[in-house]
C-alpha positions as CSV (number, residue, x, y, z in Angstrom):
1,X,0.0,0.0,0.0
2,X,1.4,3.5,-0.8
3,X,1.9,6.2,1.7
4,X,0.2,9.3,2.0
5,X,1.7,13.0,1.9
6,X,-0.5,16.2,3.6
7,X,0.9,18.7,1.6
8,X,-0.1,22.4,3.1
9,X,0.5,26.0,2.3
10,X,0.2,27.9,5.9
11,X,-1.8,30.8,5.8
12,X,0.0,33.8,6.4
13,X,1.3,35.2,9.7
14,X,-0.6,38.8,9.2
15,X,-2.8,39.9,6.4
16,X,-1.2,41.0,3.1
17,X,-2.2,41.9,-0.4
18,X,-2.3,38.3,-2.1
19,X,-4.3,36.7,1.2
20,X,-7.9,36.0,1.3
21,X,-8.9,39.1,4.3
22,X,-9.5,41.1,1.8
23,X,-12.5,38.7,0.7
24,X,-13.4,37.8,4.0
25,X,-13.7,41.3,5.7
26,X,-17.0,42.0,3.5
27,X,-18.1,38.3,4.2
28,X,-17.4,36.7,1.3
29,X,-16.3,33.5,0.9
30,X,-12.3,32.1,0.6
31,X,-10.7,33.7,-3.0
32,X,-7.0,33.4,-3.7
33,X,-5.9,36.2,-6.0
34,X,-2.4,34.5,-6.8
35,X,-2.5,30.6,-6.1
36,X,1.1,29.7,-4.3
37,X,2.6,27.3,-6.8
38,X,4.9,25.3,-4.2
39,X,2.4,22.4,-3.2
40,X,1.1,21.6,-6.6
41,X,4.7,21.2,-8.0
42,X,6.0,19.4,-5.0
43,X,2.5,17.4,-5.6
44,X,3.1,16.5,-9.1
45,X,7.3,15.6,-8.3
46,X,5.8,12.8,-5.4
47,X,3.2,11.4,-7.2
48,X,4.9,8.5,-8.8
49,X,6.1,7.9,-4.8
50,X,3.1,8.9,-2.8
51,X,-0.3,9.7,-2.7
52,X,-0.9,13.0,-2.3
53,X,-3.8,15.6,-0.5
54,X,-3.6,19.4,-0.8
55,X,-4.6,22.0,1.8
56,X,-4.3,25.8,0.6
57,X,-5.2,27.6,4.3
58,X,-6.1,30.5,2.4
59,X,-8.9,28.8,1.3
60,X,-9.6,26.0,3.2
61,X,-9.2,24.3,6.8
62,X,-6.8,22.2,7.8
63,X,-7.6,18.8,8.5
64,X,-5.6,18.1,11.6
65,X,-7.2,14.4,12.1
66,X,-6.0,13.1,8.3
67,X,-4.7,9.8,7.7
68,X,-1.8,11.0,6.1
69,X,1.8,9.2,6.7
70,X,3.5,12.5,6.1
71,X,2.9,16.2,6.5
72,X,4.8,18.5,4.2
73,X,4.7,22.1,4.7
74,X,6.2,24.8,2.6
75,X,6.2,29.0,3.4
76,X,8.2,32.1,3.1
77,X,9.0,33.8,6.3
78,X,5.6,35.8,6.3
79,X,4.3,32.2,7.2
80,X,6.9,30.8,10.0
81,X,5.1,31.4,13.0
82,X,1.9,29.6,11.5
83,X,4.4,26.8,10.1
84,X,5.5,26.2,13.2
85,X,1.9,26.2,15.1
86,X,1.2,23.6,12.3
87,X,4.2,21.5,13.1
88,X,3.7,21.0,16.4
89,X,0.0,20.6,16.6
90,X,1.1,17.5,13.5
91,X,4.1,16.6,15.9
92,X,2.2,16.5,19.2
93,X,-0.1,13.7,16.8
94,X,2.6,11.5,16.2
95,X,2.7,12.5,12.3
96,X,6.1,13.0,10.5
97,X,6.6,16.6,9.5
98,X,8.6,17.6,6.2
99,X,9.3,21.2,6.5
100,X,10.4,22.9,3.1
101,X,10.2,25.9,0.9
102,X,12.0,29.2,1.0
103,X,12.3,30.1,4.6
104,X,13.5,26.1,5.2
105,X,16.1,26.3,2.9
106,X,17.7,29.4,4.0
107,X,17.3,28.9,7.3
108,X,17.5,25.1,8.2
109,X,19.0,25.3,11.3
110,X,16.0,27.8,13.0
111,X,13.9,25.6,11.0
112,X,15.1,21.9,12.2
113,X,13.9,21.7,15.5
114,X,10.4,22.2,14.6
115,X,10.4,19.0,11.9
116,X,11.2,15.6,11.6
117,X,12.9,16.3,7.2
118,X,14.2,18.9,5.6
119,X,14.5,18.7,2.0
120,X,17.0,20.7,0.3
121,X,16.9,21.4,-3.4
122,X,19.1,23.5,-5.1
123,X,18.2,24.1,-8.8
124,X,20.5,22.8,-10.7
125,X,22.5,25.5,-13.0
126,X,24.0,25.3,-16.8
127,X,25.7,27.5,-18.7
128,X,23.8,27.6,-21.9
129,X,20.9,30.3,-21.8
130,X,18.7,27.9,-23.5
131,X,18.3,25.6,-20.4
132,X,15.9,25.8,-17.5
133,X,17.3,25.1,-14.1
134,X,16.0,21.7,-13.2
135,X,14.9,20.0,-9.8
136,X,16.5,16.6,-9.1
137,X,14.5,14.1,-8.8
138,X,12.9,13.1,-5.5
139,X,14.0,10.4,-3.0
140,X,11.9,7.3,-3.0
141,X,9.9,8.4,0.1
142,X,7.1,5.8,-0.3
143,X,9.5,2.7,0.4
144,X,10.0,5.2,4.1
145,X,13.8,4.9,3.9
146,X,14.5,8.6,5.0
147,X,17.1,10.4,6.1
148,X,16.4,13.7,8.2
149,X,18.1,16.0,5.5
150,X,18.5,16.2,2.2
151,X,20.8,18.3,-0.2
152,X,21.6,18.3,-4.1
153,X,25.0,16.6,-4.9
154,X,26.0,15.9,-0.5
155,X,23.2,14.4,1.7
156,X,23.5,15.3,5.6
157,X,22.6,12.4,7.7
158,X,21.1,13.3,11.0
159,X,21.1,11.3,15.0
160,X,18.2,9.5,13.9
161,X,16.3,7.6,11.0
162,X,13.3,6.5,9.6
């Protein structure tokens, strides 16, 4: 049976112009003005590994009580304090918490305490113009052999494993 990956965008630590406030402040209903790409492309990357669920907090709740095996979460540091909130309540139910994205990457060690995996990838650069940047591919995360931190070309091995 495959595992499952949560996969959630945090909503933002205080309102700002892409959020859904606006929207909700005349009583309207959940509207993201510019969709966050991170979770869909992570999404589509783990999908030959994992089965995967979505959760945008902009526009929907969080389902704390999922089934999930994993819980990835990705933000920029206008979303750390809720990233963390989110972590532990996931933590403090026994689930294994990936934390990634922008504010992860350049700042693993603040982030570490507060997940279980950090994965680190580095686009990978060419000379020629004509090339895109593109993301390795991702560890087999379904067969649960883990390691607590991963990064293009050198993997860190933590104290503990999976």
């Amino acid at each position: 049976m495959r595992k499952k990956i949560y996969l959630i965008n945090p909503a933002t630590d205080f309102p700002n112009y892409f959020g859904t406030e606006v929207y909700a402040q005349w009583g309207l209903p959940p509207k993201i003005y510019s969709a966050d790409q991170s979770i869909t492309t992570v999404a589509a990357m783990a999908s030959s590994y994992l089965d995967i669920a979505l959760c945008d907090e902009g526009a929907q709740v969080i389902d704390f009580n999922t089934a999930c095996d994993y819980i990835g979460i990705t933000g920029k540091v206008s979303q750390w304090a809720r990233m963390r909130a989110i972590a532990a309540e996931f933590r403090k139910r026994g689930k294994r918490v990936i934390i990634g994205g922008p504010f992860a990457s350049l700042c693993p060690d603040v982030v570490r305490p507060h997940c279980d995996i950090i994965p680190h990838y580095r686009a990978l650069t060419s000379p020629r113009k004509d090339i895109h940047p593109v993301i390795p591919p991702l560890p087999p995360w379904g067969e649960g052999n883990f390691i607590n931190q991963f990064l293009q070309g050198e993997v860190r091995t933590g104290t503990w494993g999976i």
